[in-house]
C-alpha positions in Angstrom: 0.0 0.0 0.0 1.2 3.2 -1.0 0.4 6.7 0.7 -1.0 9.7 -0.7 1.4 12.6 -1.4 -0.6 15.1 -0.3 -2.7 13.7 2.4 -0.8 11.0 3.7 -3.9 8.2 3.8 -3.3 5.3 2.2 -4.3 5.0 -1.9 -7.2 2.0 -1.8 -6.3 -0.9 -4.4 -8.8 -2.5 -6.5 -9.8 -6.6 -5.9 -8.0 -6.3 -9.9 -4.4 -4.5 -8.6 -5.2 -1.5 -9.6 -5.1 1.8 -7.8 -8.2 4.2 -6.7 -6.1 7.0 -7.6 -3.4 8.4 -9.7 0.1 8.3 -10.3 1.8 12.3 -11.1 5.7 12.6 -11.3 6.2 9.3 -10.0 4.3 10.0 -6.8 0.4 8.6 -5.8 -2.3 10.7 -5.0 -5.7 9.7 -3.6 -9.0 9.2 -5.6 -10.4 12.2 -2.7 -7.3 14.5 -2.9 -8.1 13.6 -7.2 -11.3 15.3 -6.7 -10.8 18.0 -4.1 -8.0 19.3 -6.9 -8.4 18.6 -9.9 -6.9 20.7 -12.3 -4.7 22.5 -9.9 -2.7 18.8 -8.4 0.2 19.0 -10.0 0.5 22.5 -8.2 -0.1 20.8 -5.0 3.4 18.3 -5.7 
């Protein structure tokens, strides 16, 4: 389990392996952090 950059909770993984999130300049970010940013996340790095 990774952590989120920004919030520091931990990114969920799918029953497939696959991450409830996003991956930006080689760091993972939360599907909620996703959201509350959008546009404006890779700012937030």
């Amino acid at each position: 389990m990774e952590k989120c950059a920004i919030c520091k909770s931990k990114v969920e993984e799918t029953f497939l392996g696959k991450i409830q999130g996003t991956i930006i300049k080689g760091k993972y970010i939360c599907s909620v952090c996703q959201k509350k940013f959008g546009f404006d996340l890779a700012k937030q790095l």
